[in-house]
C-alpha positions as CSV (number, residue, x, y, z in Angstrom):
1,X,0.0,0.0,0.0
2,X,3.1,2.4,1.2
3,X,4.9,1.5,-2.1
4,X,1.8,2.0,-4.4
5,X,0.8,5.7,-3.0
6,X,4.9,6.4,-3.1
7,X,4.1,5.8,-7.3
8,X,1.4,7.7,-7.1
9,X,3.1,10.8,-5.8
10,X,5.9,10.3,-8.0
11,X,3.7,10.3,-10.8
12,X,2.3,13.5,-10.2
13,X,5.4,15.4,-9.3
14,X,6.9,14.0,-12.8
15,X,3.9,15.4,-14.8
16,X,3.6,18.6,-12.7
17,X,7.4,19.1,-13.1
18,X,7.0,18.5,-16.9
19,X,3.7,20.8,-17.3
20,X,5.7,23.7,-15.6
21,X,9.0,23.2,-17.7
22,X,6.5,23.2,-21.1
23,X,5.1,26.5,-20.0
24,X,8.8,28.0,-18.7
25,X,9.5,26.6,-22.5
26,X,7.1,28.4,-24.3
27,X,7.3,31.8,-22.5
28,X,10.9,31.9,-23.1
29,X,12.2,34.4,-25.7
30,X,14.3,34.0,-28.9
31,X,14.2,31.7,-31.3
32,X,16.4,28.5,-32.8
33,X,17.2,29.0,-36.6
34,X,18.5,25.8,-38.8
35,X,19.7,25.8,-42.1
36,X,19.9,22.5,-44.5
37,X,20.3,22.0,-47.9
38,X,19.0,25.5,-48.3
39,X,15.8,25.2,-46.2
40,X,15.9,27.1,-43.5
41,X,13.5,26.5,-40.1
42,X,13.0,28.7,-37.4
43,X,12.2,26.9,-34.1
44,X,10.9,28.0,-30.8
45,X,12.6,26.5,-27.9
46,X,9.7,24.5,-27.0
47,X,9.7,23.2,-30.5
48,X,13.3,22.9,-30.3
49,X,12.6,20.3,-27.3
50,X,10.3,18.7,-29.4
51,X,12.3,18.2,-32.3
52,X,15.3,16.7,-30.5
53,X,13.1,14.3,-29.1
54,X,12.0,13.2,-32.7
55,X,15.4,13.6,-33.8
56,X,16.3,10.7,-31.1
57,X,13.4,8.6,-31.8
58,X,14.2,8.6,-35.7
59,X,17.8,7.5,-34.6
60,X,16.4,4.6,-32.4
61,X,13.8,3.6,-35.3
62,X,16.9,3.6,-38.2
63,X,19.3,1.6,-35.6
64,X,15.8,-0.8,-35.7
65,X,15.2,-0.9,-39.2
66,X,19.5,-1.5,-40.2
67,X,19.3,-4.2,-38.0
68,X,15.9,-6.0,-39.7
69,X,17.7,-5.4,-43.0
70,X,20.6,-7.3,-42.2
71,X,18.5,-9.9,-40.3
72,X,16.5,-10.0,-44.0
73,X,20.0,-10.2,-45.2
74,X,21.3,-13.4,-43.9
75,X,17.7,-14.8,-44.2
76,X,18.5,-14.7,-47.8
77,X,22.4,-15.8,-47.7
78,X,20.3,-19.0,-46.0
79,X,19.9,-18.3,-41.8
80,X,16.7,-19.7,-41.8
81,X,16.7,-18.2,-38.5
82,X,17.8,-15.0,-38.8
83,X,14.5,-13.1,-38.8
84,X,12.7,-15.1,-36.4
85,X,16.1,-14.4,-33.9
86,X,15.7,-11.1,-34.6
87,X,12.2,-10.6,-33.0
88,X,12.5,-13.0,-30.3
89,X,15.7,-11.4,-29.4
90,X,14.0,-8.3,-27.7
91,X,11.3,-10.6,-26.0
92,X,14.1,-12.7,-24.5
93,X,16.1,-9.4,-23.3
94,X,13.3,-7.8,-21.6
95,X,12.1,-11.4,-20.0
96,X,15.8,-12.1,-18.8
97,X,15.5,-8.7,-17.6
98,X,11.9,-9.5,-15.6
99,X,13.7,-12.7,-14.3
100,X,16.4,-10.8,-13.0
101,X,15.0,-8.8,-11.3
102,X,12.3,-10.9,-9.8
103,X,15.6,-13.1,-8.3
104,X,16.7,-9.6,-6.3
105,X,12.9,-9.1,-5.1
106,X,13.4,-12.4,-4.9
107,X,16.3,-12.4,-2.3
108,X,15.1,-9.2,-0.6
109,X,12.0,-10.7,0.8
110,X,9.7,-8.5,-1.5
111,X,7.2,-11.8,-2.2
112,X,4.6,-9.6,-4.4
113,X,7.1,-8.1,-6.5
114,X,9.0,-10.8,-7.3
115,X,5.8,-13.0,-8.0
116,X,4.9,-9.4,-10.4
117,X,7.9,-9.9,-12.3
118,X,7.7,-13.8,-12.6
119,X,4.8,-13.7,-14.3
120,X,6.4,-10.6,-16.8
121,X,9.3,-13.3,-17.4
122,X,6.9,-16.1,-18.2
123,X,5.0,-14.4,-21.1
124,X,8.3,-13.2,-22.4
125,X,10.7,-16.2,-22.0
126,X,10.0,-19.5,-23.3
127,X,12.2,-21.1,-20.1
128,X,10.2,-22.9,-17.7
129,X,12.8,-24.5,-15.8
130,X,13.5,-21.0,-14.5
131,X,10.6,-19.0,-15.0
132,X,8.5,-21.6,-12.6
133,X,11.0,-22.6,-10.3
134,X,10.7,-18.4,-9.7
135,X,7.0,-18.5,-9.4
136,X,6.9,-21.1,-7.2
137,X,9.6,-19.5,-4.7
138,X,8.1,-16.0,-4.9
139,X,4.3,-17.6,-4.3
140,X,5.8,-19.8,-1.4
141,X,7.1,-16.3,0.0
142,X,3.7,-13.8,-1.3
143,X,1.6,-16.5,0.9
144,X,0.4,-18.0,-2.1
145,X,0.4,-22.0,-0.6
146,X,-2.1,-22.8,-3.6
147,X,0.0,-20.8,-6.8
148,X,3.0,-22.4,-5.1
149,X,1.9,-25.9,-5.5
150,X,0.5,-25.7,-8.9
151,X,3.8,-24.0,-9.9
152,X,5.8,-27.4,-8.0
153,X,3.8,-29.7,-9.7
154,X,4.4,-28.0,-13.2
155,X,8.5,-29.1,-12.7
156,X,7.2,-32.8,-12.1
157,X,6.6,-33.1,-15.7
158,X,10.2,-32.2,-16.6
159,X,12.8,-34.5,-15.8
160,X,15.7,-31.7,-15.2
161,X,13.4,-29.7,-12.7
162,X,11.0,-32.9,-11.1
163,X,13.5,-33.4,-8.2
164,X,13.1,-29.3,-7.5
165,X,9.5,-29.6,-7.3
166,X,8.9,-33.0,-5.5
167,X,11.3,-31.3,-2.5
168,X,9.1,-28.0,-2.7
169,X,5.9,-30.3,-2.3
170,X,7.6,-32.0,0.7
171,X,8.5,-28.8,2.1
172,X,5.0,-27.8,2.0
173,X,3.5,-30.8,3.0
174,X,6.2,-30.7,6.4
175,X,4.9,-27.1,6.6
176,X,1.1,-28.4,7.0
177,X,2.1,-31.1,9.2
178,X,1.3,-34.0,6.5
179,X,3.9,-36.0,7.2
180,X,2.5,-39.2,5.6
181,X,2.8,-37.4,2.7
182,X,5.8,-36.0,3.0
183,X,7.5,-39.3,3.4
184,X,6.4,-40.7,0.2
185,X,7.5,-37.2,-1.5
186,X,10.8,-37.8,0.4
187,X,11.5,-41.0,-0.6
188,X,10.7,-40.2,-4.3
189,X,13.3,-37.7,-4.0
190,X,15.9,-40.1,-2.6
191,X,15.4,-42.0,-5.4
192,X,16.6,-39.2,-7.7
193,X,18.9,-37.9,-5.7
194,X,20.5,-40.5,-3.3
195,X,23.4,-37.8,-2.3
196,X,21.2,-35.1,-1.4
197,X,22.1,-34.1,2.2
198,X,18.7,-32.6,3.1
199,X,17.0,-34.8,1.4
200,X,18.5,-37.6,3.2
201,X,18.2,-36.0,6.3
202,X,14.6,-35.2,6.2
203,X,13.5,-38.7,5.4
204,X,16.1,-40.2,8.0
205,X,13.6,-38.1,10.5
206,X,10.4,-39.3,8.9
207,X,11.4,-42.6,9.2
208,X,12.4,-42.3,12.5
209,X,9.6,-40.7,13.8
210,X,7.1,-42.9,12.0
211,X,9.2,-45.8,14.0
212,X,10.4,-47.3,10.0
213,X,13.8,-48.0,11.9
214,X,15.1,-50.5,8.9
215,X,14.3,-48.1,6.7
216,X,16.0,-45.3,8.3
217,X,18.8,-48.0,9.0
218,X,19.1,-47.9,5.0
219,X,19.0,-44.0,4.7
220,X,21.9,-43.6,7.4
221,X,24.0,-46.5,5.3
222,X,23.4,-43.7,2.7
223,X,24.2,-41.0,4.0
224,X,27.7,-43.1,5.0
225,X,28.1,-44.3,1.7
226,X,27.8,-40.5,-0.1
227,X,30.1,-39.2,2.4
228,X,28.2,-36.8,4.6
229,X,28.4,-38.9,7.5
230,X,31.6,-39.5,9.9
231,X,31.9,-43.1,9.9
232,X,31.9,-43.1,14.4
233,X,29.0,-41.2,14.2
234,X,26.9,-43.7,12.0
235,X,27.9,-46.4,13.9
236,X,26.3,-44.6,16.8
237,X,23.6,-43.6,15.7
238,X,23.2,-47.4,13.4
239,X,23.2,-48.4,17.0
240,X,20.6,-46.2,18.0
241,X,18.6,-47.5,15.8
242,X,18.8,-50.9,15.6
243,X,17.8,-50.9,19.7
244,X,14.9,-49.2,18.3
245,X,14.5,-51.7,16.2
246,X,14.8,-54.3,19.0
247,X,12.2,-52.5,20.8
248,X,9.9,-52.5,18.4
249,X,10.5,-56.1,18.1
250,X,9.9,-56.3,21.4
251,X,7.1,-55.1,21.8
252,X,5.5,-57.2,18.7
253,X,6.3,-60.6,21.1
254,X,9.4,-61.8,19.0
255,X,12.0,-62.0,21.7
256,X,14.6,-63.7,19.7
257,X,15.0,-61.7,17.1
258,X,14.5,-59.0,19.6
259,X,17.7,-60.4,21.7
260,X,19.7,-60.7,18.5
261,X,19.2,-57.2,17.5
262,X,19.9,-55.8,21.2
263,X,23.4,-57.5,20.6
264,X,24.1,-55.9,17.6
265,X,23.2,-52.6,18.7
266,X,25.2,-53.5,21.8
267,X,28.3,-54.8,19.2
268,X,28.3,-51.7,18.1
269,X,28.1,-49.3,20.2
270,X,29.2,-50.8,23.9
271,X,28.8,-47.2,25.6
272,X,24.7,-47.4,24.8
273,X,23.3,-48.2,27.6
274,X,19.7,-48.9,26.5
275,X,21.4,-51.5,24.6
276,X,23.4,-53.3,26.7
277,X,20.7,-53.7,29.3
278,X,18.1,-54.9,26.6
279,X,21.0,-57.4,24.9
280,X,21.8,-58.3,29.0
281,X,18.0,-58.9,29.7
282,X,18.0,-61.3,26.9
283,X,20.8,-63.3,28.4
284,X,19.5,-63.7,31.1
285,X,15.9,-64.5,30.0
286,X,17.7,-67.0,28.2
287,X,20.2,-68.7,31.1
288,X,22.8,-67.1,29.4
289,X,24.6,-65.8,32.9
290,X,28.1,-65.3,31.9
291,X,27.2,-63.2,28.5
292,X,24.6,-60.7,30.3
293,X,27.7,-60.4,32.6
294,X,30.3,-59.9,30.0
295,X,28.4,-57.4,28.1
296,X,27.3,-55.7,31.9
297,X,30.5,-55.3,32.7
298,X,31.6,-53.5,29.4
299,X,29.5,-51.2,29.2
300,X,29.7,-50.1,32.7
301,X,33.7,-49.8,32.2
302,X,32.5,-47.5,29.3
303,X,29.7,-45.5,31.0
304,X,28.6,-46.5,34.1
305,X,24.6,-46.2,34.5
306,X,22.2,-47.3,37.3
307,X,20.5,-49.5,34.7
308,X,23.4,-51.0,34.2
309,X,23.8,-52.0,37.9
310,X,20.0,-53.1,38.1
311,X,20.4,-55.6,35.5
312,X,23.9,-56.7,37.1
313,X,21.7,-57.7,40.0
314,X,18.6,-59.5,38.6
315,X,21.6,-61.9,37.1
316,X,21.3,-63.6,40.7
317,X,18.1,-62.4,42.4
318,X,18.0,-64.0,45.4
319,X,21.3,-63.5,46.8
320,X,22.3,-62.3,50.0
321,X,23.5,-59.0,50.6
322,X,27.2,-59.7,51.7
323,X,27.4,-62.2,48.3
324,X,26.1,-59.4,46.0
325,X,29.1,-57.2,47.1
326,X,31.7,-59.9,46.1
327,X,30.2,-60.4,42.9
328,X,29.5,-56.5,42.1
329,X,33.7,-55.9,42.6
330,X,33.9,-57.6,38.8
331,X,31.7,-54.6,37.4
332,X,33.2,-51.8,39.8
333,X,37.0,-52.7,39.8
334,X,37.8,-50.7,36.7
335,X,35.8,-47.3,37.6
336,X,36.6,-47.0,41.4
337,X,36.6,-43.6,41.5
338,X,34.0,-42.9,39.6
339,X,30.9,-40.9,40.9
340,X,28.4,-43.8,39.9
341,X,30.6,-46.5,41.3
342,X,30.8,-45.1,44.6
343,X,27.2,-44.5,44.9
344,X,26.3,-47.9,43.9
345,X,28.8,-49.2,46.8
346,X,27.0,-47.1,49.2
347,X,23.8,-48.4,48.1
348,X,25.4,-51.9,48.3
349,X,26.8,-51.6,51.6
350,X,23.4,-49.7,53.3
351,X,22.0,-52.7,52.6
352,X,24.0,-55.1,54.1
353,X,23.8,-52.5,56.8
354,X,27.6,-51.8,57.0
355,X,26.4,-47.8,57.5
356,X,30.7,-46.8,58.0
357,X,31.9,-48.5,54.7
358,X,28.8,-47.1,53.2
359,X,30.0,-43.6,54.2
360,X,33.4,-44.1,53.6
361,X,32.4,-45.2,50.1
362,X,30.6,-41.8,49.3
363,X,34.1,-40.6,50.3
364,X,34.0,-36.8,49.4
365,X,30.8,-36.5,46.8
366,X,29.0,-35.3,49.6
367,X,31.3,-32.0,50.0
368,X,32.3,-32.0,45.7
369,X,28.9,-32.8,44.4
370,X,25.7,-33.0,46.8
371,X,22.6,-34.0,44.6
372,X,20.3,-35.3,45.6
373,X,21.2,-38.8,45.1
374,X,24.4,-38.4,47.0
375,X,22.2,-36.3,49.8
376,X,19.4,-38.8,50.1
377,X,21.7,-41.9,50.4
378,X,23.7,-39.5,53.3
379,X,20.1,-39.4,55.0
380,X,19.7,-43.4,54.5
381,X,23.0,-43.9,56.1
382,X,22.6,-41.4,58.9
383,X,19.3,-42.9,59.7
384,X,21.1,-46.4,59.4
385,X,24.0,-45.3,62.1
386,X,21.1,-43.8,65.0
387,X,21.6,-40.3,64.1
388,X,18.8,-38.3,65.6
389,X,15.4,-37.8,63.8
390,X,16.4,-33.7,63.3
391,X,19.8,-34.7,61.7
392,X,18.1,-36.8,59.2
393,X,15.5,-34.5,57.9
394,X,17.6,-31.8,57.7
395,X,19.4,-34.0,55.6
396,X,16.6,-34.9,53.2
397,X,15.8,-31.3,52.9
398,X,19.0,-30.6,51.8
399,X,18.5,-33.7,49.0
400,X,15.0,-32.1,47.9
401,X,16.9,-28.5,47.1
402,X,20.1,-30.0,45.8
403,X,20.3,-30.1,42.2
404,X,19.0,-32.8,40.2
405,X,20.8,-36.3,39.9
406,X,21.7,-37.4,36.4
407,X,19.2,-38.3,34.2
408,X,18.2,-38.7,30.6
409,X,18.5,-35.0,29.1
410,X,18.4,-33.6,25.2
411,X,21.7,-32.3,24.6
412,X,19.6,-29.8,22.2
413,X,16.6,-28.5,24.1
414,X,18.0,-29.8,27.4
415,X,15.2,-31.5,28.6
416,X,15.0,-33.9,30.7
417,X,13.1,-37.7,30.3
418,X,12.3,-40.1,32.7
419,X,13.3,-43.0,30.1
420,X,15.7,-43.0,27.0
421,X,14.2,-42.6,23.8
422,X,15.8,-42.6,21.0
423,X,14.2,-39.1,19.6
424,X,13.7,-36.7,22.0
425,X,10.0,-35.8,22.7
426,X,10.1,-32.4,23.3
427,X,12.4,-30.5,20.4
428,X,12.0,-34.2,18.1
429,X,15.9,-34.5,17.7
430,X,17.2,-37.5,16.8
431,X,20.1,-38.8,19.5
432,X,20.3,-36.5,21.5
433,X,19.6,-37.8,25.3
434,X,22.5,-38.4,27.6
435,X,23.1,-39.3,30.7
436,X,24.1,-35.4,32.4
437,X,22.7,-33.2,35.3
438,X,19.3,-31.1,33.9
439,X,19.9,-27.7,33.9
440,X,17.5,-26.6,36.5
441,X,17.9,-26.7,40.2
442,X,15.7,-26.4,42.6
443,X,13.6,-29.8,43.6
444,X,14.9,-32.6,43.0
445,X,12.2,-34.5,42.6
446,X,13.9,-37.9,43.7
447,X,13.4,-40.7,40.8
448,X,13.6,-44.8,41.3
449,X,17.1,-44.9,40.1
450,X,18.4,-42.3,42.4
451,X,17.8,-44.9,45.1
452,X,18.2,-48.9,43.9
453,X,16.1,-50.9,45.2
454,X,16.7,-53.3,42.7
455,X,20.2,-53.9,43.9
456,X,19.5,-55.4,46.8
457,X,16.7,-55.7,49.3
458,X,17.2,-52.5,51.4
459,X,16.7,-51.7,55.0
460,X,14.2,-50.5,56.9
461,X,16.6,-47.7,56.8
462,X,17.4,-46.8,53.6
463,X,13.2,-47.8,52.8
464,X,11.9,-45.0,55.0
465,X,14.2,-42.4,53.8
466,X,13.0,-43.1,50.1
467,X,9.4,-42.8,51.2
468,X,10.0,-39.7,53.3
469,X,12.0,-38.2,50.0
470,X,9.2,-39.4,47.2
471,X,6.4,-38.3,48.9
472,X,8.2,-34.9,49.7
473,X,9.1,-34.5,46.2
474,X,5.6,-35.4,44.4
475,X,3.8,-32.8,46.9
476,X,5.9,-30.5,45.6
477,X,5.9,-31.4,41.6
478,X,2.3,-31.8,41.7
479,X,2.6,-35.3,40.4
């Protein structure tokens, strides 16, 4: 509207300016006299403006009329084309002209514009893989969702230009939230253009979150294959998703194959936790005592994880507390000093109810890193040793303000999940959860795995603490 009455105006000043310089003309005195071939012409300056402008016009017609002569010319000397090129030369100058400058609209975000001059370079330029491909863009940008796809589906007929407009119908389609059909479109565009990083990317997301995990196994071998893919990070993320693939398995009743697909994931990437407890679990479903331990015991040398310990100890259920220690040292020997290991000794040892080897195994997390895991095991052992009532609730107040214990958090949106996943469900990143400290302080909100009881049988201790601490921490979350 601004730019429209900003023509307007200019408009009028232009013909106002020119009305006043006629009239300034044709009040002026004197007079222009020319002389040719004997003729002689006396001119007013007015006229004298006028006839220059003629004079200029006759110039621009002659240059016209040379150039159709010699266009006749070669027609004649046999250019069959000559005159046709002649006439369509002008059309194509003024429509690369339209094109040109509907690209700089274009990339200047002026949507109406550019659309004005795509149209200008259609009628003058017989080139649709360029003239449409800039219709489409400049409708996408006007608002023009309907123009845009009629202009997208126009390139599908052209081989050169159908990739171009199956991606701009997927974009549109991921705009609207169709994501059924965007998969399709995405896959259609694989097929042309296997190497295409975006391409590839997009449908590795639509696969993933439409749970297709063999086919996004297939797109990520791609992606490897074209080399835009680090060769450690596919196998991590090939890991990721074959355990989502075991899941998935898992939850259709197939165990087996489920077991044998945990492994692999496991193979490849020993540091997944997820993995190596679902591979473990199958062991151990199956007998197999010594494998769930071998794989256990890898993975917690690579990243020591509460699950990890929780399946260590359904290996042998039913054992007593002072035999669950012994057999625990083969997982903990090679990470003694590591802030997992100790808490899971301390846990171990409350409940064989050896409170001073409990505390001596928290050693000095308690002063370098009070969460509230460390905090609320502190209150299990002080409650274990006959502290006094006082001492141990000030204790577990301290565990509901401490920050939170490690979880499962988005490394993108920082997030935090109760369970891995392996697409995150707030941002919908794709491997992204670790195992870190959330962000936010405050209440701790203390979860199953901050206190084990799947490790061992605990004591009446250690049991009375974690009630005290979860029903302090759902008043306060609501939950």
């Amino acid at each position: 509207m601004l730019w429209s009455l900003i023509k307007i105006l200019a408009f009028v000043a232009a013909v106002t300016g020119l009305t006043y310089g006629a009239i300034d003309l044709a009040e002026m005195s004197g007079n222009a006299r020319i002389t040719l071939f004997g003729i002689e012409v006396t001119l007013t300056p007015l006229e004298m403006v006028f006839a220059l402008g003629g004079l200029v016009l006759l110039v621009w017609l002659g240059l016209k009329i040379v150039g159709l002569l010699y266009a006749v010319f070669k027609f004649l000397n046999g250019d069959e084309t000559a005159v046709s090129r002649y006439f369509t030369r002008n059309r194509e100058r003024r429509g690369f002209e339209a094109l040109s400058e509907g690209m700089l609209a274009l990339a200047s975000g002026e949507g109406h514009l550019a659309l004005a001059k795509a149209t200008k370079a259609e009628r003058f330029l017989e080139r649709p893989e360029l003239t449409t491909i800039l219709t489409a863009q400049a409708a996408e940008l006007a608002g023009d969702g309907k123009r845009a796809e009629e202009a997208y589906k126009r390139l599908l007929a052209d081989n050169s230009t159908r990739f171009v407009g199956i991606r701009g119908l997927m974009q549109q389609k991921l705009a609207q939230g169709d994501t059924e059909t965007a998969l399709k479109l995405a896959e259609k565009a694989f097929q042309i253009k296997p190497k295409h990083v975006e391409t590839q990317d997009t449908l590795l997301k639509l696969q993933a979150d439409k749970g297709d995990w063999a086919g996004a196994r297939a797109t990520l071998a791609a992606k490897l294959k074209a080399g835009s893919l680090p060769r450690d990070i596919h196998k991590r993320r090939d890991a990721v998703l074959a355990l989502s693939e075991a899941q998935g398995i898992l939850d259709e009743g197939a165990t087996i194959e489920a077991r044998e697909a945990a492994v692999e994931a496991n193979r490849q990437s020993p540091d997944l936790v997820p993995a190596a407890v679902m591979a473990a679990r199958g062991y151990i479903a199956n007998d197999d005592a010594r494998s769930a331990s071998r794989i256990l015991t890898k993975a917690w040398a690579a990243r020591p994880h509460p699950d990890l310990a929780a399946t260590f100890a359904d290996i042998v259920p039913d054992e007593t507390a002072q035999a669950r220690i012994k057999r625990f040292r083969a997982l903990t020997k090679s990470t003694a000093d590591h802030p997992e290991t100790r808490m899971l000794l301390a846990e171990l040892h409350i409940a064989a109810e050896d409170f001073p080897e409990a505390r001596r195994a928290l050693g000095d997390l308690v002063k370098d890193d009070p969460d509230a895991r460390v905090l609320t095991l502190l209150a299990a052992i002080e409650k274990g040793s006959g502290a006094d009532e006082a001492t141990v609730r000030q204790t577990l107040a301290r565990a509901l303000n401490a920050p939170r214990a490690s979880q499962w958090v988005c490394e993108k949106c920082h997030s935090p999940h109760a369970e891995w996943a392996p697409i995150c469900g707030s941002c919908g990143a794709f491997d992204t959860l670790s195992w870190s400290k959330p962000q936010a302080t405050g209440t701790a909100g203390v979860r199953s795995t901050d206190l084990r009881p799947l490790i061992a049988t605990p004591s009446e201790a250690l049991e009375e603490t974690s009630i005290v601490v979860g029903e302090s921490s759902t008043d306060e979350d609501g939950k």
